[in-house]
Backbone as CSV, one residue per row, in Angstrom:
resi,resn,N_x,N_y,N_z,CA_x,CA_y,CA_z,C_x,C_y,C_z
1,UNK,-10.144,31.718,86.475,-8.697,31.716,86.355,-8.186,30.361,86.845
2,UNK,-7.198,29.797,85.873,-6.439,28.456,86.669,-5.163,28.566,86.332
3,UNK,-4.276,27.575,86.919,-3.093,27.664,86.667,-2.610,26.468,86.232
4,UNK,-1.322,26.253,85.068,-0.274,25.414,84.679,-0.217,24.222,86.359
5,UNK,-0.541,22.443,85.522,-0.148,21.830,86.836,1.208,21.497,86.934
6,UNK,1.447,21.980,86.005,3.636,21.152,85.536,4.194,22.773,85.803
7,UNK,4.214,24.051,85.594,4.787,25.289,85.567,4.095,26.402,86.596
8,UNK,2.489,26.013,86.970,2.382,26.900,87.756,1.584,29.065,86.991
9,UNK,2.282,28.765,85.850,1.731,29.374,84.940,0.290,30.087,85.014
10,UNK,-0.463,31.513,84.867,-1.505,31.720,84.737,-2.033,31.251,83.253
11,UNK,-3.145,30.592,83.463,-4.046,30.235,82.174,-5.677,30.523,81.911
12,UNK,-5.879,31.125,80.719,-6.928,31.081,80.060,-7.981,29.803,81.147
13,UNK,-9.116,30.319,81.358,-9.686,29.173,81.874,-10.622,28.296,80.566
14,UNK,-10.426,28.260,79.368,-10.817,27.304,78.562,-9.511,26.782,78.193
15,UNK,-8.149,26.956,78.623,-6.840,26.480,77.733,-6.348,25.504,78.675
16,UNK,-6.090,24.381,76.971,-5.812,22.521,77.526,-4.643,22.394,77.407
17,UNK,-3.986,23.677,76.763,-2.232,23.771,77.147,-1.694,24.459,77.523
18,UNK,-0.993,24.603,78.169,0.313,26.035,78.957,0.615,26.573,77.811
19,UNK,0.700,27.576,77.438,1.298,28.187,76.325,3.151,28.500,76.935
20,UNK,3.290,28.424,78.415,4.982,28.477,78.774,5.437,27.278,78.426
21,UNK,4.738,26.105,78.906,5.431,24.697,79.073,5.311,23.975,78.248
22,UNK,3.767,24.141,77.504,3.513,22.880,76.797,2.329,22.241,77.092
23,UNK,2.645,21.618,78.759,1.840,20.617,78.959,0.383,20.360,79.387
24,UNK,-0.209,19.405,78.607,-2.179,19.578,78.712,-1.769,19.511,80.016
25,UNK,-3.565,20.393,80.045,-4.266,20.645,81.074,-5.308,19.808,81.137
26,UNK,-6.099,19.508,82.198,-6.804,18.703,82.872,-7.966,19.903,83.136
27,UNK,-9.600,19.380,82.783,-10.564,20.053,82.949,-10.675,20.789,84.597
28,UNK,-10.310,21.698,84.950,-10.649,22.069,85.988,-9.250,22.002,87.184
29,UNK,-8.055,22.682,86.489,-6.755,22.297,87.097,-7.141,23.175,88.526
30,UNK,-6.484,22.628,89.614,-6.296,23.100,91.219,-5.800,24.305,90.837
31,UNK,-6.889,24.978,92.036,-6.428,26.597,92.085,-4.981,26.772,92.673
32,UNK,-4.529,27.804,92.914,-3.002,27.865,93.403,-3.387,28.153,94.764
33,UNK,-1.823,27.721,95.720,-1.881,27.408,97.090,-1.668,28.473,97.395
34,UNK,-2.379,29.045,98.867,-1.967,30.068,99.330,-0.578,29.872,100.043
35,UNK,0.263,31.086,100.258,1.401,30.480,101.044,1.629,30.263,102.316
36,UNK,2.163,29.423,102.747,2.562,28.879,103.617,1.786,27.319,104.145
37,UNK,0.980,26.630,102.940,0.354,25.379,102.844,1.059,24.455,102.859
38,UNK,2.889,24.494,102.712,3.353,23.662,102.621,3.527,23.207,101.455
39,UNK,3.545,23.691,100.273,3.949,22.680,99.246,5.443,22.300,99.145
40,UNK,5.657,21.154,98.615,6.940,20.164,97.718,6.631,19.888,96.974
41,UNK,7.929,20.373,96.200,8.067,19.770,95.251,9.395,18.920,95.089
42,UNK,9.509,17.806,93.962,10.423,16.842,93.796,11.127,16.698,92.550
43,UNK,12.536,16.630,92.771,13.686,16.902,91.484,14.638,15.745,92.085
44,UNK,15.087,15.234,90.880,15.812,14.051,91.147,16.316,13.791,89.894
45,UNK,17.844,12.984,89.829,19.063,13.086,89.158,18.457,11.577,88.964
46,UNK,17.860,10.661,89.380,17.923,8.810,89.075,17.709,8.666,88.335
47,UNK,18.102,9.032,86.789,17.689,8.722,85.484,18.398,7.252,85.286
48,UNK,18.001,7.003,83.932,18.495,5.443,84.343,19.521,5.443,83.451
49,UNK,20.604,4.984,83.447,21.768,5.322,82.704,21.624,4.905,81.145
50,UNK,22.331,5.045,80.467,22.202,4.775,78.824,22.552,3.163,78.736
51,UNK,21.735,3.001,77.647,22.116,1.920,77.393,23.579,1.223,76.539
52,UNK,24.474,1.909,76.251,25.995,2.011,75.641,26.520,1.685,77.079
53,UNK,25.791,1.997,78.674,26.908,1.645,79.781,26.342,0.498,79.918
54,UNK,25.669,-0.432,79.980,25.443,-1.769,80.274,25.659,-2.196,79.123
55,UNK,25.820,-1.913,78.182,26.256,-2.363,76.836,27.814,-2.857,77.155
56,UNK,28.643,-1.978,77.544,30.095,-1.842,78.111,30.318,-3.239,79.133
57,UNK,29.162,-3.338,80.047,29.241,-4.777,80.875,28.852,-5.981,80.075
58,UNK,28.058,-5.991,79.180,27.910,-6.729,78.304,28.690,-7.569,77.470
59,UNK,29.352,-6.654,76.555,30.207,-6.699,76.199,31.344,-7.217,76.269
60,UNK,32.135,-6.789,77.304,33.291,-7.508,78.370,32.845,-8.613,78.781
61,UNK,31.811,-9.290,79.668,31.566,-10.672,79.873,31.238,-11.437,78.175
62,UNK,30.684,-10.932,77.219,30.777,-12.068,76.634,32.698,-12.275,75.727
63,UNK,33.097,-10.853,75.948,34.594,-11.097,75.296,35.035,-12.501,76.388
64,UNK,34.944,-12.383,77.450,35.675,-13.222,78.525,35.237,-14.475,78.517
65,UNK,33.736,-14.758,78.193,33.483,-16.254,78.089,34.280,-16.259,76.134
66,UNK,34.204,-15.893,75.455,35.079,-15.971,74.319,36.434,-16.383,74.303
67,UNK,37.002,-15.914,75.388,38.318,-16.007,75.900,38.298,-17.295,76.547
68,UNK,37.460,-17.595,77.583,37.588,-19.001,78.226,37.672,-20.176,77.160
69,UNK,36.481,-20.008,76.406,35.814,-21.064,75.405,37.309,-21.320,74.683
70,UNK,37.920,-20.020,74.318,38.732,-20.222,73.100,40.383,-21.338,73.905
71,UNK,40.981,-21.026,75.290,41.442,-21.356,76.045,41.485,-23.248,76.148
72,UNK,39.979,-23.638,76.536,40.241,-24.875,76.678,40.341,-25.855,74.846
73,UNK,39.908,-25.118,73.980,40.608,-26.056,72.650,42.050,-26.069,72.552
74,UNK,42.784,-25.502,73.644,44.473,-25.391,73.033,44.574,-27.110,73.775
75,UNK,45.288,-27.822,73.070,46.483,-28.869,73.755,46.329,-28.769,75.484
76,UNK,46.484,-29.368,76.129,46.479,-29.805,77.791,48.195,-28.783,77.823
77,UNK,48.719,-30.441,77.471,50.462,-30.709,77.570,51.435,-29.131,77.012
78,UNK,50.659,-28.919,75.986,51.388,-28.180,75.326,51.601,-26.665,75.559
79,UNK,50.359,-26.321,76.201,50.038,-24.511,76.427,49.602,-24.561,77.734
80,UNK,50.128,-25.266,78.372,49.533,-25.267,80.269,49.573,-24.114,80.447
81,UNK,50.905,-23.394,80.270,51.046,-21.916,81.201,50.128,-21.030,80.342
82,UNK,50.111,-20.926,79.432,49.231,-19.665,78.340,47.768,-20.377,78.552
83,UNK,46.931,-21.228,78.893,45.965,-21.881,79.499,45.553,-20.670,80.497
84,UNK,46.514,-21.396,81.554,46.207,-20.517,82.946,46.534,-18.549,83.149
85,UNK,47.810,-18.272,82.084,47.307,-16.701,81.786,45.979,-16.349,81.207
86,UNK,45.084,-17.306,80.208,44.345,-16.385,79.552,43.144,-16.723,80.541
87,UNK,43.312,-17.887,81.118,42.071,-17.852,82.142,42.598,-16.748,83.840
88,UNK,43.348,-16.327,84.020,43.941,-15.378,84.917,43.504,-14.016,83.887
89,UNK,43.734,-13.799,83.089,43.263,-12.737,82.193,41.513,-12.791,81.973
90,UNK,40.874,-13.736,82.175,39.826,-13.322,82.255,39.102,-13.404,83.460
91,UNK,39.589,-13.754,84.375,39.216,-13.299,85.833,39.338,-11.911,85.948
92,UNK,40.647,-11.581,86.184,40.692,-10.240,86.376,40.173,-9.208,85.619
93,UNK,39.855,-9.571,84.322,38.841,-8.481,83.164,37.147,-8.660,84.440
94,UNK,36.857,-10.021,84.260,35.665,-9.478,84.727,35.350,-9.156,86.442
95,UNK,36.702,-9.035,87.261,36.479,-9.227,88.705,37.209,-7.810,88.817
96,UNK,37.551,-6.679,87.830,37.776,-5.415,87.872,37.428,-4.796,86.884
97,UNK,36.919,-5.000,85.517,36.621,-4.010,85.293,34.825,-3.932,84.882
98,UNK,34.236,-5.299,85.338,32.639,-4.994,85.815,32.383,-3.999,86.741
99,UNK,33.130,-4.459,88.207,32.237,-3.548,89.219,33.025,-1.825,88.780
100,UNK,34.005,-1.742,88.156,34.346,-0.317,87.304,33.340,0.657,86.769
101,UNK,32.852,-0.316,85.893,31.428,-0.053,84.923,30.364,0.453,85.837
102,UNK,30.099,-0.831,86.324,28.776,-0.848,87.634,28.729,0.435,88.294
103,UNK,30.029,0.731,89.088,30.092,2.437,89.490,29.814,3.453,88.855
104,UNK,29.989,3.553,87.879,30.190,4.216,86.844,28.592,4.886,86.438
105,UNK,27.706,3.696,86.411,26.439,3.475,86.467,25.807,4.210,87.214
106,UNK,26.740,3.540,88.547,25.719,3.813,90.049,26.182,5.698,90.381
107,UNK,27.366,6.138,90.093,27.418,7.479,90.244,26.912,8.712,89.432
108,UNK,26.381,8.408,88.173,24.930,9.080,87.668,23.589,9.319,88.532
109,UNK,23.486,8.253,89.460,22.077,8.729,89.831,23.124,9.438,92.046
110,UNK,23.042,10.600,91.400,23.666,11.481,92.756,22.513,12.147,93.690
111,UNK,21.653,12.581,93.375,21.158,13.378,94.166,19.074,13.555,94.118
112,UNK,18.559,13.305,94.988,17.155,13.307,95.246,16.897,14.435,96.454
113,UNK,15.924,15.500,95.653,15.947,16.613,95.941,14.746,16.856,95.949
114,UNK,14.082,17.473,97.600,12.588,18.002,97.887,12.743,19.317,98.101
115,UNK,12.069,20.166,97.395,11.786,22.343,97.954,10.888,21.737,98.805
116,UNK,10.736,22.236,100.068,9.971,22.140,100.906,9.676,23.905,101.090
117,UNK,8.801,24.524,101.785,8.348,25.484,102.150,9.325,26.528,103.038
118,UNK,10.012,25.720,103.740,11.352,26.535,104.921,12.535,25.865,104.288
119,UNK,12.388,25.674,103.265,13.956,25.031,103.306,13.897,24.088,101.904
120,UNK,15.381,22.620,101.731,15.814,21.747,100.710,15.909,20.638,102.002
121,UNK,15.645,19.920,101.180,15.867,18.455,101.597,16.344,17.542,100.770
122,UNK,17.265,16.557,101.167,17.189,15.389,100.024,18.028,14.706,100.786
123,UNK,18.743,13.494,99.662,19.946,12.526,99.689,20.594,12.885,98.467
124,UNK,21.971,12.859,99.257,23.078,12.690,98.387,23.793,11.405,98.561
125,UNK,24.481,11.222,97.675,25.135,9.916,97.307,26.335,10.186,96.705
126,UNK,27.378,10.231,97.451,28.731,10.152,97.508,29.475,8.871,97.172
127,UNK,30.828,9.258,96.683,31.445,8.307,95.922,32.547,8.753,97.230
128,UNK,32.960,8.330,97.617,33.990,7.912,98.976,35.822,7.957,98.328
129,UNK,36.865,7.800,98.994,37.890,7.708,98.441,38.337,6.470,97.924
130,UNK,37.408,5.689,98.001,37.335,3.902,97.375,36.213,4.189,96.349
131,UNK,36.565,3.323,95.044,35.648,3.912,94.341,34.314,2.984,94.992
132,UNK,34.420,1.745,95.539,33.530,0.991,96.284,32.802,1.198,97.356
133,UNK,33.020,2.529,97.501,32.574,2.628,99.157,31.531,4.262,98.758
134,UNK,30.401,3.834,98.819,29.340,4.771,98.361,28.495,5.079,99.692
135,UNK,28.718,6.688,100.246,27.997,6.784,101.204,26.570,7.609,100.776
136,UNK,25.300,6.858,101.549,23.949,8.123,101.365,24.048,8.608,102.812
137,UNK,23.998,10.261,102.438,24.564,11.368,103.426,22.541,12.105,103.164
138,UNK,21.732,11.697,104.183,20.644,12.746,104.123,20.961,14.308,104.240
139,UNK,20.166,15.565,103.970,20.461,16.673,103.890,19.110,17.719,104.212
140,UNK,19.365,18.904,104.846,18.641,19.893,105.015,18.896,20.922,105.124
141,UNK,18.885,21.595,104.316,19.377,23.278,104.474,18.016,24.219,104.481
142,UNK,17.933,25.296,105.930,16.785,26.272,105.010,17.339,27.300,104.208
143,UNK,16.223,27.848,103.587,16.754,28.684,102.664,17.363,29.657,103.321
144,UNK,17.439,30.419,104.080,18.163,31.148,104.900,19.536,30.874,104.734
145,UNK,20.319,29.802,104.958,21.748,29.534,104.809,21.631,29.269,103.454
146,UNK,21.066,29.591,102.300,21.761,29.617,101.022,22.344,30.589,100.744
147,UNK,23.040,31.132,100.762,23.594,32.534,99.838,23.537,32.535,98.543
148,UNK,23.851,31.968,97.727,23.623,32.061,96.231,23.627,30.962,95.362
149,UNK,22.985,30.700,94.311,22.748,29.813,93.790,23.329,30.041,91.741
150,UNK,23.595,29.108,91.088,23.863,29.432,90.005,23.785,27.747,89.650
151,UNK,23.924,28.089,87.678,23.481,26.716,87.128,24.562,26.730,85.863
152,UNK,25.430,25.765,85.912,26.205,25.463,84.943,25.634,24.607,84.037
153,UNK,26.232,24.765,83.167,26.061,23.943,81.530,24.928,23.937,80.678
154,UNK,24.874,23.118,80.187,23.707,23.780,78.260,22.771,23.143,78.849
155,UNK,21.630,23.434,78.180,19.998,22.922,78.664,19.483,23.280,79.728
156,UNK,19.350,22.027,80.409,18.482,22.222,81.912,19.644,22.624,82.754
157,UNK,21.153,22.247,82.763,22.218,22.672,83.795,22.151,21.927,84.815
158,UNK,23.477,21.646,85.710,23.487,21.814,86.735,23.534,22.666,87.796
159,UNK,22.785,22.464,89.184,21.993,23.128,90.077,23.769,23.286,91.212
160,UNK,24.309,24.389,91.555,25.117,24.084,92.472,24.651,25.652,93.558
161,UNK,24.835,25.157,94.807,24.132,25.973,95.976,25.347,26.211,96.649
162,UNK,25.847,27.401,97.054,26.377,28.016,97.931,26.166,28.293,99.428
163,UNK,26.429,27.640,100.026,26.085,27.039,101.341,27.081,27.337,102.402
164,UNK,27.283,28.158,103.427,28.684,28.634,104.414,29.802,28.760,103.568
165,UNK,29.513,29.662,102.665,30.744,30.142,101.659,31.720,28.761,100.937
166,UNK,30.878,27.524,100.900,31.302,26.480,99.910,30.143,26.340,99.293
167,UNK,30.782,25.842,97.627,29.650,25.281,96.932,29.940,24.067,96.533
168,UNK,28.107,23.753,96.711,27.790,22.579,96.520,26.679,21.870,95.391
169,UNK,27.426,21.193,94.617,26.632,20.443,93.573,25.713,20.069,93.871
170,UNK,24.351,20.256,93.232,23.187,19.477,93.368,22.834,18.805,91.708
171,UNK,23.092,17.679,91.645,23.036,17.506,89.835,21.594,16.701,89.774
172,UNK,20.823,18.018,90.174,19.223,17.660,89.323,18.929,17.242,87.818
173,UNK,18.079,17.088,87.431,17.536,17.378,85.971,16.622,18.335,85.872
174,UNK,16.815,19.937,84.998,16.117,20.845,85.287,16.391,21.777,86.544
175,UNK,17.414,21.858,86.281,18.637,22.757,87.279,18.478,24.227,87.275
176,UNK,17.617,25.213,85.952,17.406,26.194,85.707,16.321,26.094,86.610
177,UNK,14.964,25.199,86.422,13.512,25.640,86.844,13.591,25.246,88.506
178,UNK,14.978,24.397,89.134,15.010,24.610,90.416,15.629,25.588,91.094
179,UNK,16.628,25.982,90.209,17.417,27.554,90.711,15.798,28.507,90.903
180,UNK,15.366,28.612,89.896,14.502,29.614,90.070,13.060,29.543,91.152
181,UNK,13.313,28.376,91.377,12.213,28.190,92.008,12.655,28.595,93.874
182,UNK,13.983,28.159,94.127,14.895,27.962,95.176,15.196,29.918,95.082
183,UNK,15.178,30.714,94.295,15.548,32.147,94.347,14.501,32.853,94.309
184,UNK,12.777,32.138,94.093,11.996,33.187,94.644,11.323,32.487,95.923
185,UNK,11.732,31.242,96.085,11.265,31.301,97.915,12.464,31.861,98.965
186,UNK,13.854,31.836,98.016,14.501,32.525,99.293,13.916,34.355,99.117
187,UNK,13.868,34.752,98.046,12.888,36.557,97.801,12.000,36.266,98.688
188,UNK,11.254,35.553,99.083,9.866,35.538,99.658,10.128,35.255,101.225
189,UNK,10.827,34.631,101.486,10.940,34.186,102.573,12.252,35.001,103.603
């Protein structure tokens, strides 16, 4: 008898795929842990953002050197003041609405998340009341103080945990297979 190394799954001991998950198997996959060995496992939101959002920074700096370039062919004498608006206009395009973008970026990757055996662990990464001011807040809850858990939206979902009668977002990837994983160690435990 062996088990799924991605699902955990019972398998055929000649079968090179999970028939739940999918994913090959490896000649001779690790037997399963007895409990209380300590396993972790690791879920994490740091995907790397699309490429349409650095496209967006892209974009804007070369409109702005477009804008500069186009700026110094006008006349000296003649367009001084419309000179210095369109070069004031492209300061402020790229000295507000880059680091805009950049955030924008940086608040996709929220949350790095360990199941540990007694409990959750991770970092969160908070967006502050400045959009500039990004705090990492470490975290530990055991399962004991979860009360309930549920997963919003299509696909994998997001993971949000009910914690001293507030809930709290956890925006994993694969938000279903950590709910479930997080609702039979709190059954077990």
């Amino acid at each position: 008898m062996k088990f799924c190394n991605r699902c955990g799954a019972e398998l055929a001991d000649a079968a090179s795929f999970c028939p739940n998950c999918g994913a090959p198997q490896a000649k001779g996959a690790p037997a399963p842990r007895p409990a209380g060995t300590g396993e972790s496992l690791r879920f994490s939101s740091w995907n790397m953002a699309s490429v349409s959002e650095y496209m967006e920074i892209v974009i804007i700096l070369l409109f702005a050197v477009w804008m500069w370039s186009v700026q110094s062919d006008l006349p000296g004498l003649l367009f001084a003041r419309e000179k210095m608006a369109v070069r004031l206009f492209c300061i402020v395009l790229v000295l507000l609405v880059v680091p805009f973008a950049g955030m924008n970026i940086l608040r996709r990757k929220q949350v790095y998340l360990v199941l540990e055996e007694n409990g959750v662990s991770g970092i969160w990464l908070r967006r502050e009341w400045s959009i500039f001011l990004i705090t990492v807040e470490p975290f530990r809850i055991a399962y004991s103080e979860i009360e309930e858990t549920k997963v919003k939206g299509m696909g994998t979902g997001s993971l949000f945990l009910k914690v001293r009668g507030q809930w709290k977002p956890v925006p994993v990837e694969r938000g279903r297979e950590v709910k479930e994983r997080i609702d039979r160690r709190r059954a077990a435990g």
